[in-house]
N, C-alpha and C positions, 0 to 999 in steps of 0.2 A: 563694957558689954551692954549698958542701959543705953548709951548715944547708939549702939552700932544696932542694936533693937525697932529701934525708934526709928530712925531713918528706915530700916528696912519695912517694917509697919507702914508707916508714911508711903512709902512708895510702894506695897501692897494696894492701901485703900485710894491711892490715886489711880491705880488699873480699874478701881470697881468704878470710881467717878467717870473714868472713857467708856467703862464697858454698860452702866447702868441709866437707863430714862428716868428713872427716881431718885438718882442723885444727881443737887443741884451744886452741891461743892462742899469738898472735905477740906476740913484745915485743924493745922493741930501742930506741934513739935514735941521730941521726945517724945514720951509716951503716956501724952494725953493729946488725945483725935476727938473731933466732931463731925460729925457728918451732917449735912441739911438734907431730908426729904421733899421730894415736889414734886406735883401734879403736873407738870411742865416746864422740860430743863430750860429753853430757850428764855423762860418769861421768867423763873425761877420762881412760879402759882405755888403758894401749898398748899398739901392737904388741906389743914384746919386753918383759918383765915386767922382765929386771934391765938397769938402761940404764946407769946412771951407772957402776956396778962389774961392765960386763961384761968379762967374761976373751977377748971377740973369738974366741972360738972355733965351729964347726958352720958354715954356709952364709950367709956376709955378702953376698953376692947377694938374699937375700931380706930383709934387712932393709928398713924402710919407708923408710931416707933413703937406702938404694943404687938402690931400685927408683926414688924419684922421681930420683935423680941421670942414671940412664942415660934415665929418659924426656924428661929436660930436655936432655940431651945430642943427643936428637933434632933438637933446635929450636936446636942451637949454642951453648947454655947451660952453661956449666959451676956447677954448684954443689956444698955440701959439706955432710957431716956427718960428724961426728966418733962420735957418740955411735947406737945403732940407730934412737930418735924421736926426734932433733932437728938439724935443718937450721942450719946457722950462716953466715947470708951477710954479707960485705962487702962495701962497692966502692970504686973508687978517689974519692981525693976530687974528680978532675976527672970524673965519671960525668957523662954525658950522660943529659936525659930519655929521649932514644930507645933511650937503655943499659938502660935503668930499664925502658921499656916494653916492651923486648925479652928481657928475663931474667924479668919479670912476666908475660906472655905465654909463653911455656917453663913457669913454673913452675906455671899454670893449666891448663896440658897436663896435665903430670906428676900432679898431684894428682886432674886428673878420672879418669887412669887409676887413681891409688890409691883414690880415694871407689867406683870400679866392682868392689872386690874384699873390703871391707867387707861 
């Protein structure tokens, strides 16, 4: 059920990678996904220039994975990011497809708000 999950996930958040300008590429197996955020798919620009060693410091509300977080939070989603452009979801192993289609759905929310401020 966790492999048959996962894949289905996976190939969920690769329609939002065709369908979305602020994603610059998902990857992930089973049922841990990342997703990168960008200011521009072609060049794959991010939002915040220093991601990996940033010091968290100035207005974490505007980062690109807080803004899709509270817009998914709309929808009863919770999801995370650690990092300013990069989203890190997991789910439980017993996730249900309607889990899937329901946190998939929130997160196509969220991202049409982020593609409208590019």
């Amino acid at each position: 059920k966790a492999y048959q999950a996962g894949l289905y996930m996976g190939g969920k958040l690769s329609e939002l990678e065709e369908k979305h300008k602020s994603v610059g590429l998902v990857k992930g197996s089973g049922q841990f996904w990342q997703v990168e955020l960008v200011k521009n798919k072609e060049t794959r620009e991010p939002f915040i220039v220093v991601d990996r060693n940033n010091d968290f410091s100035g207005d974490l509300s505007q980062w690109p994975t807080s803004i899709v977080e509270a817009k998914a939070a709309e929808k009863g989603v919770v999801l995370g990011g650690f990092q300013p452009n990069t989203l890190r979801m997991g789910a439980s192993l017993e996730v249900t497809k309607d889990e899937i289609d329901q946190m998939i759905e929130a997160l196509d929310y969220a991202l049409d708000y982020l593609d409208s401020l590019i």
